[in-house]
C-alpha positions as a Markdown table, in Angstrom:
| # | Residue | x | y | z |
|---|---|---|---|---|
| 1 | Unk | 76.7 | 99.4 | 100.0 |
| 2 | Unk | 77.0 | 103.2 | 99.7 |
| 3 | Unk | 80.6 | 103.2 | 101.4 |
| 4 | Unk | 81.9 | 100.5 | 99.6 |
| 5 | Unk | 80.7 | 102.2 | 96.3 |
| 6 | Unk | 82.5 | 105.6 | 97.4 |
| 7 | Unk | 85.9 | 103.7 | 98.9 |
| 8 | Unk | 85.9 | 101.8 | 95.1 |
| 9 | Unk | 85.4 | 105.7 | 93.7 |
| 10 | Unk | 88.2 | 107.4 | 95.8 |
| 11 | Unk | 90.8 | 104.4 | 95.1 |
| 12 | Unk | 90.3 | 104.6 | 91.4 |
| 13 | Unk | 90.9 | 108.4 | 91.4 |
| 14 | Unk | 93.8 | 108.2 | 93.4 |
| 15 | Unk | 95.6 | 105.5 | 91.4 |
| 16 | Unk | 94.2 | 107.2 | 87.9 |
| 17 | Unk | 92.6 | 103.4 | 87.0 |
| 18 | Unk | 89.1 | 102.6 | 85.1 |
| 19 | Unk | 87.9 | 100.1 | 87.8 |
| 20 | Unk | 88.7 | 99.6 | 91.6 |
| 21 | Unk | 87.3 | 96.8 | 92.9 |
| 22 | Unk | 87.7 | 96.4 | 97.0 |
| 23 | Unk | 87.7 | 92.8 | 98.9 |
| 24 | Unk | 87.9 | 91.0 | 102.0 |
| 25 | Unk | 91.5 | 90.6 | 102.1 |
| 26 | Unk | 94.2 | 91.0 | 99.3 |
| 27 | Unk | 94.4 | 86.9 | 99.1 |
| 28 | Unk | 90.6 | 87.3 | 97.7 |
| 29 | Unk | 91.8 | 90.1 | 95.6 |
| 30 | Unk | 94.6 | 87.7 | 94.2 |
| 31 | Unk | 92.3 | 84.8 | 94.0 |
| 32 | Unk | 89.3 | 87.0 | 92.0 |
| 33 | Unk | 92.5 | 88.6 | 89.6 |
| 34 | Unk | 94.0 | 85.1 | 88.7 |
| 35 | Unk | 89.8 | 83.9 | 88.1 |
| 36 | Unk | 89.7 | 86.6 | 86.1 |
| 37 | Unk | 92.0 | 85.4 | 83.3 |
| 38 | Unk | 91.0 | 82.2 | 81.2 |
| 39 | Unk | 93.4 | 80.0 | 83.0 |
| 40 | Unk | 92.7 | 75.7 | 82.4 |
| 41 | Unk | 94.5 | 73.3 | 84.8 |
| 42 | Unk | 97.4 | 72.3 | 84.5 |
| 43 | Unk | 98.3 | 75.8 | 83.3 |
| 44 | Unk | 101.3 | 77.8 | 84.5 |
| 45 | Unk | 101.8 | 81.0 | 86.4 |
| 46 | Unk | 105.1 | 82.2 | 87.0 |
| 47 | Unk | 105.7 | 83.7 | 90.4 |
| 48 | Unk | 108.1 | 84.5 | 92.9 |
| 49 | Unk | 109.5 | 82.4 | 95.5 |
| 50 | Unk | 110.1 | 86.0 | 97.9 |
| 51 | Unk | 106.2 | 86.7 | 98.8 |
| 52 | Unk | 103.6 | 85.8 | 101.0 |
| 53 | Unk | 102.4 | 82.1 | 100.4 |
| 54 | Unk | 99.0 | 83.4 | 99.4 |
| 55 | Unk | 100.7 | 83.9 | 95.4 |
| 56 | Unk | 101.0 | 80.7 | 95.1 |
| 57 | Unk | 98.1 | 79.0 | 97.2 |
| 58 | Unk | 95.9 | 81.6 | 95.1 |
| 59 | Unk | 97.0 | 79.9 | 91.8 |
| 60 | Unk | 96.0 | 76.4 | 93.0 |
| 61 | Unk | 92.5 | 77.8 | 94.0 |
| 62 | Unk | 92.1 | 77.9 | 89.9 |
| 63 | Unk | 94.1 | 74.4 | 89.6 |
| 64 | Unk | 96.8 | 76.1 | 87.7 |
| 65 | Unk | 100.3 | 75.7 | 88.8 |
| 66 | Unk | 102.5 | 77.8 | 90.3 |
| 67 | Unk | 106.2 | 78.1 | 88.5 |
| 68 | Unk | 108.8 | 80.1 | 90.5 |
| 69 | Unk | 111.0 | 82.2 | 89.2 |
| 70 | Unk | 114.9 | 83.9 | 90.7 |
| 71 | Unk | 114.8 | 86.8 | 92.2 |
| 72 | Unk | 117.3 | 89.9 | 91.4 |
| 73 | Unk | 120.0 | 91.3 | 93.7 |
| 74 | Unk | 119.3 | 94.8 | 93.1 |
| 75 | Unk | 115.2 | 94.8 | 94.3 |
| 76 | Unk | 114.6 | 91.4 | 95.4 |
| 77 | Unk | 112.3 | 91.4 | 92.7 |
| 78 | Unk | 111.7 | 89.0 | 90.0 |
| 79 | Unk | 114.4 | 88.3 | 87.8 |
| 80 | Unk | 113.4 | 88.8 | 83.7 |
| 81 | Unk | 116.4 | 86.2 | 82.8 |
| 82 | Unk | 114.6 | 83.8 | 85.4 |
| 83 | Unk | 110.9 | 84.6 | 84.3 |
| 84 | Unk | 112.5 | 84.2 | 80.5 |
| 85 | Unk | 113.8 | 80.7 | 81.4 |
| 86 | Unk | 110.8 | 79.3 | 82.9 |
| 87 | Unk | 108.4 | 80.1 | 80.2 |
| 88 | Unk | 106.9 | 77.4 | 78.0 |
| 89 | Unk | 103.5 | 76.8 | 76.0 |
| 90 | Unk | 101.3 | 76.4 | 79.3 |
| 91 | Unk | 102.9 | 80.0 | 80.9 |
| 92 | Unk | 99.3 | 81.6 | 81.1 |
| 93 | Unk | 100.0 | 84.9 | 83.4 |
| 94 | Unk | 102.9 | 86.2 | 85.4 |
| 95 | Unk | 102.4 | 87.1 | 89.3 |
| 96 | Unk | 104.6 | 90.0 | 90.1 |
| 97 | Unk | 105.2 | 90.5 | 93.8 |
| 98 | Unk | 106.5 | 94.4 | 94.2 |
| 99 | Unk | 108.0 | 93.3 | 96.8 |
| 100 | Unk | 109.8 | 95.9 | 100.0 |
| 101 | Unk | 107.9 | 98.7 | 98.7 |
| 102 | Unk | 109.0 | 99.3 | 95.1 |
| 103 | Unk | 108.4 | 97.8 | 91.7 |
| 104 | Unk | 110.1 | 95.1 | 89.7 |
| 105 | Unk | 111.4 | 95.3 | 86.3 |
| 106 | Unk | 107.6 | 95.9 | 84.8 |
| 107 | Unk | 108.9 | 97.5 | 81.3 |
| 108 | Unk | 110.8 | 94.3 | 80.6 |
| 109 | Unk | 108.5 | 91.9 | 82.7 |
| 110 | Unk | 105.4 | 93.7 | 80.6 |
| 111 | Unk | 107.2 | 93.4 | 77.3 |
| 112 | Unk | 108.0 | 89.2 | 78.0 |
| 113 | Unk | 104.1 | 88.8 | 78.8 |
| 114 | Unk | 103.5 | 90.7 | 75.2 |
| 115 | Unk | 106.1 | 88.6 | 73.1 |
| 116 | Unk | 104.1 | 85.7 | 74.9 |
| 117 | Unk | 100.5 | 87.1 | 74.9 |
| 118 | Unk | 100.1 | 86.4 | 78.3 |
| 119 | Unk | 98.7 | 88.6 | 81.3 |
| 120 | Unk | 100.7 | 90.1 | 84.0 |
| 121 | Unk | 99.3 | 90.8 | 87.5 |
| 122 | Unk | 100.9 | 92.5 | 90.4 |
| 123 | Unk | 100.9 | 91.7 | 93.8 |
| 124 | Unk | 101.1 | 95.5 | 94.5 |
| 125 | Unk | 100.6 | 94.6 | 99.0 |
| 126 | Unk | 103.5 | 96.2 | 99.6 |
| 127 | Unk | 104.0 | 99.2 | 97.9 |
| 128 | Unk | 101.0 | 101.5 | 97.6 |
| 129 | Unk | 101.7 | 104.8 | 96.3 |
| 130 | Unk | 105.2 | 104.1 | 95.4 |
| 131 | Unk | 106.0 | 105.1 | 91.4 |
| 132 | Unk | 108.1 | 104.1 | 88.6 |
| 133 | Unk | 108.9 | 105.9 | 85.9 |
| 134 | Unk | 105.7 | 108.4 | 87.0 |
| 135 | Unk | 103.0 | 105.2 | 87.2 |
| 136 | Unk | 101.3 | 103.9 | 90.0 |
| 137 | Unk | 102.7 | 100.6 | 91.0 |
| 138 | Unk | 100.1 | 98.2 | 90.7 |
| 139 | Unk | 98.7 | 99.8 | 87.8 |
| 140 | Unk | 101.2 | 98.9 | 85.3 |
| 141 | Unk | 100.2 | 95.2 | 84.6 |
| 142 | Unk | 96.6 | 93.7 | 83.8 |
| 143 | Unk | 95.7 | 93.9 | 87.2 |
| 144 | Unk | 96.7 | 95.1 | 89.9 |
| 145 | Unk | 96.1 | 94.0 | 94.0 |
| 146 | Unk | 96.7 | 96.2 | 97.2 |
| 147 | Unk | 96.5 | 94.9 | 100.6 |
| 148 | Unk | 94.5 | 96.5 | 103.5 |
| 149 | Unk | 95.9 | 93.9 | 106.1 |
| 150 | Unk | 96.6 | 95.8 | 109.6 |
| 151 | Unk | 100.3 | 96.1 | 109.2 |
| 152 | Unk | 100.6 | 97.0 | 105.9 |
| 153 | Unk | 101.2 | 101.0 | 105.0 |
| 154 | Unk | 97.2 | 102.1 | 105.4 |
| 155 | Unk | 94.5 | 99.3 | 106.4 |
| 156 | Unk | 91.3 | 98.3 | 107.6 |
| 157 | Unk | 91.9 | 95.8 | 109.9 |
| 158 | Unk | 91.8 | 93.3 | 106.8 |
| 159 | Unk | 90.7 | 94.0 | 103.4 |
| 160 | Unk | 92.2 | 94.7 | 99.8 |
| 161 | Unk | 91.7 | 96.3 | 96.4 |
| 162 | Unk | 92.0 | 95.0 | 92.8 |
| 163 | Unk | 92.3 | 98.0 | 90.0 |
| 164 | Unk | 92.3 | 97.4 | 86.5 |
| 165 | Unk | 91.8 | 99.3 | 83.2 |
| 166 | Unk | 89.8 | 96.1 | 81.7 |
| 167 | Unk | 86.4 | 96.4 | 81.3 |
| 168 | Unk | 85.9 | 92.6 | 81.2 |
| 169 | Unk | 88.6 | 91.9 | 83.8 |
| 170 | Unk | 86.6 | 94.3 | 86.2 |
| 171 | Unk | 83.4 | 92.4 | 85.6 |
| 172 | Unk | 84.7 | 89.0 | 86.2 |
| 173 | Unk | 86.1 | 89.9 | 89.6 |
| 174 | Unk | 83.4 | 91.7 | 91.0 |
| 175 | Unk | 81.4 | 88.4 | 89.9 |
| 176 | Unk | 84.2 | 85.7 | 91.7 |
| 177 | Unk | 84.0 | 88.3 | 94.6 |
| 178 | Unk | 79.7 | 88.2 | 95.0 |
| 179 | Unk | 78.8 | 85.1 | 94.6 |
| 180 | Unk | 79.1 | 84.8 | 90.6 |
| 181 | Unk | 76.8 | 81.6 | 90.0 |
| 182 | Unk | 74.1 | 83.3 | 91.7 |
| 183 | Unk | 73.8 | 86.6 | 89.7 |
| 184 | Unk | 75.4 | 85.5 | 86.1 |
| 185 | Unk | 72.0 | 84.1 | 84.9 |
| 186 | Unk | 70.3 | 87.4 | 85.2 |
| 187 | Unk | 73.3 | 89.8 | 83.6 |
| 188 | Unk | 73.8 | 87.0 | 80.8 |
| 189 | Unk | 77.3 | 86.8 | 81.0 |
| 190 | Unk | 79.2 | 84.9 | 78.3 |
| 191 | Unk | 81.8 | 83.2 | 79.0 |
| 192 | Unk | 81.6 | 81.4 | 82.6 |
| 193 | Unk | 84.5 | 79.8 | 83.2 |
| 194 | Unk | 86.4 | 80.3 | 86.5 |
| 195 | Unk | 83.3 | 82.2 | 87.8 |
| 196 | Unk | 83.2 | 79.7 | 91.1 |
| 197 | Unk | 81.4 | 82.1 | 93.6 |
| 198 | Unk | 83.1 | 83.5 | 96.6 |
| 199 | Unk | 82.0 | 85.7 | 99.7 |
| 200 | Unk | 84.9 | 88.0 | 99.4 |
| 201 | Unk | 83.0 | 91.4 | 99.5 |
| 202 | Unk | 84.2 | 94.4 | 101.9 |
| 203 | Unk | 81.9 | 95.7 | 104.7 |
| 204 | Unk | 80.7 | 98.9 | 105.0 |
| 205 | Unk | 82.5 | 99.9 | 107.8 |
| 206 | Unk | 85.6 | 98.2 | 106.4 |
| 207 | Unk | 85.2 | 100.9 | 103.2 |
| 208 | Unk | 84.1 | 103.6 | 105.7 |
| 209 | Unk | 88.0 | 103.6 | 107.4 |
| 210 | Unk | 89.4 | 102.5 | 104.2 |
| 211 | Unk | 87.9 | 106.4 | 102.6 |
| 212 | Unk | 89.6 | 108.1 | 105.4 |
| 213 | Unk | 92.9 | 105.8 | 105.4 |
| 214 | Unk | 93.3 | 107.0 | 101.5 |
| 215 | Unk | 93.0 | 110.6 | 102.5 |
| 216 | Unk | 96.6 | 109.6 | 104.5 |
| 217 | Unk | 98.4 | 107.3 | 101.9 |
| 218 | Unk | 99.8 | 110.4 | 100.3 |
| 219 | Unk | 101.7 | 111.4 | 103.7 |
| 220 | Unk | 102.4 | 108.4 | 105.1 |
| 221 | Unk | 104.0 | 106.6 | 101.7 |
| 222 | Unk | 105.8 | 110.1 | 102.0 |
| 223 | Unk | 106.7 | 109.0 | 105.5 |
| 224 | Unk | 107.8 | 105.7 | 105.1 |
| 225 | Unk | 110.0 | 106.6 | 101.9 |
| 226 | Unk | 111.6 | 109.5 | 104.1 |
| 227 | Unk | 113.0 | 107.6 | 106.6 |
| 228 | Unk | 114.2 | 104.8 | 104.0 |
| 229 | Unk | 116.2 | 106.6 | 102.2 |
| 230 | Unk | 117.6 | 108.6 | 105.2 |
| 231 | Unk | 118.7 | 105.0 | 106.4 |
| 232 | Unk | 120.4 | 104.7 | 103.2 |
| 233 | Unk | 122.1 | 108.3 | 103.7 |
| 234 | Unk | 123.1 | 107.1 | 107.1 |
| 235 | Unk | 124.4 | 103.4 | 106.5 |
| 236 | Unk | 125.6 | 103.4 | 103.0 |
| 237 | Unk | 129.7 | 103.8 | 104.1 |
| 238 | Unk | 129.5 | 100.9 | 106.1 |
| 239 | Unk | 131.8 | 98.1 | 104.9 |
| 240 | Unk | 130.2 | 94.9 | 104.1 |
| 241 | Unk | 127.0 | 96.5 | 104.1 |
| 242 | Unk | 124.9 | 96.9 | 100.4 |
| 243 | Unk | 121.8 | 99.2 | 101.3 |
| 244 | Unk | 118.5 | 98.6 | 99.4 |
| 245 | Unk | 119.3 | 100.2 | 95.8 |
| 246 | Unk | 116.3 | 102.3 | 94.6 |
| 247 | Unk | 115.9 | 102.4 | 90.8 |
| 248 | Unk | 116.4 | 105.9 | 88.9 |
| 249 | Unk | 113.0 | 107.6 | 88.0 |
| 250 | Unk | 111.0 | 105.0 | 90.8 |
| 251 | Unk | 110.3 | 105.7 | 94.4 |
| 252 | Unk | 110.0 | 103.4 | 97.3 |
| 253 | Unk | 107.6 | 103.3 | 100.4 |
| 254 | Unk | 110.0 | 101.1 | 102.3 |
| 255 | Unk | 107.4 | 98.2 | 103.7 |
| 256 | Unk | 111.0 | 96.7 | 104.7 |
| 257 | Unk | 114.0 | 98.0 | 104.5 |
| 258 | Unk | 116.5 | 95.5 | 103.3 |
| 259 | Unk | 120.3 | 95.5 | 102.8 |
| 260 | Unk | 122.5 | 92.9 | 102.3 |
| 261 | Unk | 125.4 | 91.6 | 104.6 |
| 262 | Unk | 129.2 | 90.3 | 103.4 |
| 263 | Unk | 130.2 | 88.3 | 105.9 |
| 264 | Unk | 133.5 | 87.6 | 104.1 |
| 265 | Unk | 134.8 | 91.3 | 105.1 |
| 266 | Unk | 132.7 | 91.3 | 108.2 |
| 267 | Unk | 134.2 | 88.2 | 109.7 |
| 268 | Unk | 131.2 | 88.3 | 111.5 |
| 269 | Unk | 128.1 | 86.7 | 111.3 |
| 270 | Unk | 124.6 | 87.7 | 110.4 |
| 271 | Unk | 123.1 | 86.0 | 113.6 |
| 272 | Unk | 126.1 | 87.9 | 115.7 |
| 273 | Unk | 125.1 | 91.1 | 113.7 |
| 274 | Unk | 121.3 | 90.3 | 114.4 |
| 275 | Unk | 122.6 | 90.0 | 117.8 |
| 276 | Unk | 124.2 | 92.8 | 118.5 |
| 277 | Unk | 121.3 | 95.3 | 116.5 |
| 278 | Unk | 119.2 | 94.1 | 118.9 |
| 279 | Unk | 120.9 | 94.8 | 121.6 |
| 280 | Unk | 121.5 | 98.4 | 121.0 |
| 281 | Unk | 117.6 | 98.3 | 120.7 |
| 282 | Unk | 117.2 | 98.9 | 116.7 |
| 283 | Unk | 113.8 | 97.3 | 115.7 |
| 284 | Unk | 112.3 | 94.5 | 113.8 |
| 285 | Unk | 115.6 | 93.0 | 112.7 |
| 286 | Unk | 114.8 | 90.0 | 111.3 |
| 287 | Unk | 117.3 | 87.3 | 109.3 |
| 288 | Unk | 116.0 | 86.3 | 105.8 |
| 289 | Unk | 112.6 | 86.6 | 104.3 |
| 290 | Unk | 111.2 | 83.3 | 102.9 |
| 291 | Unk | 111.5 | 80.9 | 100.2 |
| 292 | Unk | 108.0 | 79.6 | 99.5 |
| 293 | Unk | 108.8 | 77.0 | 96.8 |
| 294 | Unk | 110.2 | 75.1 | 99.8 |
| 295 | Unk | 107.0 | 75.1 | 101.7 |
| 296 | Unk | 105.9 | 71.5 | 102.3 |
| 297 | Unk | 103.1 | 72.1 | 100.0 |
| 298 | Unk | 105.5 | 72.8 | 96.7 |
| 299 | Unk | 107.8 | 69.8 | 98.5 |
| 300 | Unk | 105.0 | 67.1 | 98.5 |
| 301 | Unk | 102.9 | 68.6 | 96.2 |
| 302 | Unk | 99.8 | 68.6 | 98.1 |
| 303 | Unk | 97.0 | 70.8 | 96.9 |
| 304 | Unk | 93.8 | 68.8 | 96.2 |
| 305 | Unk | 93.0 | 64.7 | 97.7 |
| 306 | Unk | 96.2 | 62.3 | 97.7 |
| 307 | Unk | 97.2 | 61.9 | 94.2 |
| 308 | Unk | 99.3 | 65.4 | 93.4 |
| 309 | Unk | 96.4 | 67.4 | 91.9 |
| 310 | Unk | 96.9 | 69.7 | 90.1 |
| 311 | Unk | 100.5 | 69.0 | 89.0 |
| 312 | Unk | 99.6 | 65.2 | 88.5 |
| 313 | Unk | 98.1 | 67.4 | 85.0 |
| 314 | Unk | 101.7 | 68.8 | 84.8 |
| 315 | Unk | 104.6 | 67.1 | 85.7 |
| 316 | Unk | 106.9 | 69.7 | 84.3 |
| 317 | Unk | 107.4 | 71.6 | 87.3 |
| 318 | Unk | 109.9 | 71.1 | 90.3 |
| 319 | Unk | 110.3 | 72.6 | 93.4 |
| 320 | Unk | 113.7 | 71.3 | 94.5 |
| 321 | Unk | 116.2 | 73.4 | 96.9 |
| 322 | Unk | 118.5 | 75.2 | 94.0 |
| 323 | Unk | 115.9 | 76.1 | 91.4 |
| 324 | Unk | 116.4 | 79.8 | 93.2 |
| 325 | Unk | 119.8 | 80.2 | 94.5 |
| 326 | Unk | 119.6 | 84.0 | 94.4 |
| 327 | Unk | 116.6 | 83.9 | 96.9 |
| 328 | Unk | 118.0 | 80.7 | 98.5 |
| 329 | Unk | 121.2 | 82.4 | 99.5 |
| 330 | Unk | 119.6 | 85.4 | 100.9 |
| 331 | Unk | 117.0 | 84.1 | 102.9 |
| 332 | Unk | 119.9 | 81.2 | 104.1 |
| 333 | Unk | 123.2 | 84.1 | 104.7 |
| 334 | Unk | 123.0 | 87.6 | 103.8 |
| 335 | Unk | 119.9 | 89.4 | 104.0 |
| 336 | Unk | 119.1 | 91.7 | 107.2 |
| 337 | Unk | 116.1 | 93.9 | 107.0 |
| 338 | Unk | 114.4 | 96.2 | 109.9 |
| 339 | Unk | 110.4 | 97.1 | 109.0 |
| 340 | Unk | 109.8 | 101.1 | 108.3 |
| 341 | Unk | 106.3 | 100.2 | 107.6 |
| 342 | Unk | 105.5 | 98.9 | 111.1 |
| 343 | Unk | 106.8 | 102.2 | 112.9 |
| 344 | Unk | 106.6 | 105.6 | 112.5 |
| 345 | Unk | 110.0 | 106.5 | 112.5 |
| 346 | Unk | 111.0 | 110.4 | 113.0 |
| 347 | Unk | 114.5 | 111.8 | 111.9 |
| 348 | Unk | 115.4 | 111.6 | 115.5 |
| 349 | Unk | 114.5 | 107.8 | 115.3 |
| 350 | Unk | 116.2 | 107.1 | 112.0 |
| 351 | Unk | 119.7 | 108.3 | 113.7 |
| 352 | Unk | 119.7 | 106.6 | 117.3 |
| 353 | Unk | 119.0 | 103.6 | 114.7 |
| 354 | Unk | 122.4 | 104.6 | 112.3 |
| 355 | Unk | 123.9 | 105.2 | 115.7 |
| 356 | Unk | 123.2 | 102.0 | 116.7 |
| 357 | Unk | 124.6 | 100.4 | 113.7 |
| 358 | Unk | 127.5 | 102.4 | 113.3 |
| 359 | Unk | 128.6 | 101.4 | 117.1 |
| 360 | Unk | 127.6 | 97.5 | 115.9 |
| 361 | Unk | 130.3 | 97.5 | 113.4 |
| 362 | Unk | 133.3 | 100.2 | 115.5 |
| 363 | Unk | 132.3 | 96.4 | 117.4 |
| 364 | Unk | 133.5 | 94.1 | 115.3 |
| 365 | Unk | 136.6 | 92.8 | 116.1 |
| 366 | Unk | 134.9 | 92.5 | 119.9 |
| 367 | Unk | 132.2 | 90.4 | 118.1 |
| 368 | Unk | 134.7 | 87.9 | 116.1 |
| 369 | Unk | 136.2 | 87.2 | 119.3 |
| 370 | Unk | 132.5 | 86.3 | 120.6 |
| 371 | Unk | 131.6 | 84.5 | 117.1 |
């Protein structure tokens, strides 16, 4: 359609890429990327264990298998020392979750995929328009997924966009995304593997709000990375309390706000700190994130019939509780995060919200003694 070919235009100028392909959702956009590469079963595809299950579920679709790696302290991003230590000869691709609204380590995750020859996407859903080091995140791997879901920073009520310099890359998700089996024959593609068709194309008037939503991205990215940092301003002398760390020469669009509780010198809680927040009205606090190598899928290793396909090609991989303590022992004790991205937050806002921290923690011997 004549919208959809215009949204696909306008995205690629934005985000300076060759191709922009748009889809149903970003879960199609991360299924089509991972068809996209030359992937066998029983292949592996390193991931992270912070991100929305649809990372890993994606990988099955292709009967590869997901391998999860640590996250870091300072981003909640992939770790490189993790990603390094779970390589071996069937790592095909690594799945990059930018995850809060800024990048992970790309130089040194982009420089491990070309010691291995392997391709790097990024699961860019949560932070459009945020930069590092002057690039587009979600530009800086192979490909290259944005999300369009309702509550991320623009949206279309559902839908995503896949971006990619590769020429061939481009052409093999537009194919997964229309249908691929029935159009191939006529274009005489070579190579066909992992070109099962899907319905995952964008409507019309999907692309129609999606043109106008770009026109905002600019301003509200702007927005969103305002009042983040201004909640950094305002909390950062609180003891006990480590606010989100933004990387020199990056920015971040603050999908969520995360800091990071010691309840050693708090002698308090997170759930009595949760408590409290709330209380005083501050918004969308919410304890941990998630840990989705401990998802009863991973645990049982379910996927396709009864007998453990894919992994019954690859028995190599665990899932057990420990293989990611860092995320583990976030998501379990320390991390507290409010969502920027669901709220439009004024200056006014962000410091009845500090206010309202600040008072938790004048608190805090009142809230032992409640504990």
């Amino acid at each position: 359609g004549k919208k959809v070919q215009e949204f696909e235009k306008a995205w690629a100028a934005a985000f300076n890429v060759k191709h922009a392909i748009s889809v149903n959702s970003a879960t199609s956009g991360l299924i089509c990327a991972l068809g996209a590469l030359d992937l066998e079963p029983g292949d592996e595809v390193i991931c992270s264990p912070w991100t929305m299950s649809a990372d890993g579920a994606a990988i099955l679709v292709w009967n590869a298998i997901p391998v999860f790696a640590d996250i870091e302290l300072k981003t909640f991003n992939l770790d490189p020392t993790s990603i390094r230590r779970n390589l071996s000869p069937r790592t095909k691709a690594i799945l990059v979750s930018d995850i809060f609204g800024q990048s992970a380590e790309l130089d040194e995750i982009m420089k491990i995929a070309k010691e291995r020859n392997i391709a790097v996407i990024e699961d860019a859903a949560q932070a459009p328009y945020a930069k590092d080091r002057g690039r587009f995140v979600g530009t800086i791997g192979d490909i290259g997924v944005f999300s369009l879901n309702y509550h991320k920073h623009i949206h279309t009520g559902e839908g995503g966009v896949c971006v990619t310099n590769s020429d061939r890359l481009a052409e093999r998700m537009q194919l997964i995304r229309n249908h691929a089996e029935s159009v191939v024959a006529k274009k005489g593609v070579d190579g066909l593997q992992n070109l099962i068709g899907f319905n995952f194309r964008l409507g019309e008037v999907e692309a129609a709000m999606g043109i106008e939503q770009l026109k905002k991205l600019p301003s509200l990215a702007q927005s969103k990375s305002r009042a983040g940092m201004k909640l950094i301003e305002g909390l950062q002398e609180l003891p006990g309390l480590r606010v989100p760390v933004v990387k020199p020469e990056c920015t971040n669009v603050f999908y969520i706000w995360a800091g990071i509780l010691d309840e050693k010198i708090l002698g308090v809680s997170r759930a009595r700190i949760v408590e409290a927040l709330r209380a005083e009205g501050v918004p969308a606090i919410a304890e941990g994130y998630q840990n989705i190598h401990l998802l009863p899928m991973f645990q049982q290793k379910i996927a396709y019939g009864k007998s453990h396909f894919p992994w019954s090609l690859n028995n190599r991989v665990t899932y057990e509780k420990g293989i990611c303590p860092v995320a583990e022992e976030l998501h379990e004790k320390s991390l507290i995060r409010v969502s920027p991205c669901s709220h439009r937050y004024s200056d006014d806002d962000v410091e009845e919200i500090v206010s309202a921290f600040k008072k938790v923690w004048s608190n805090l011997d009142k809230l032992k003694g409640n504990s």
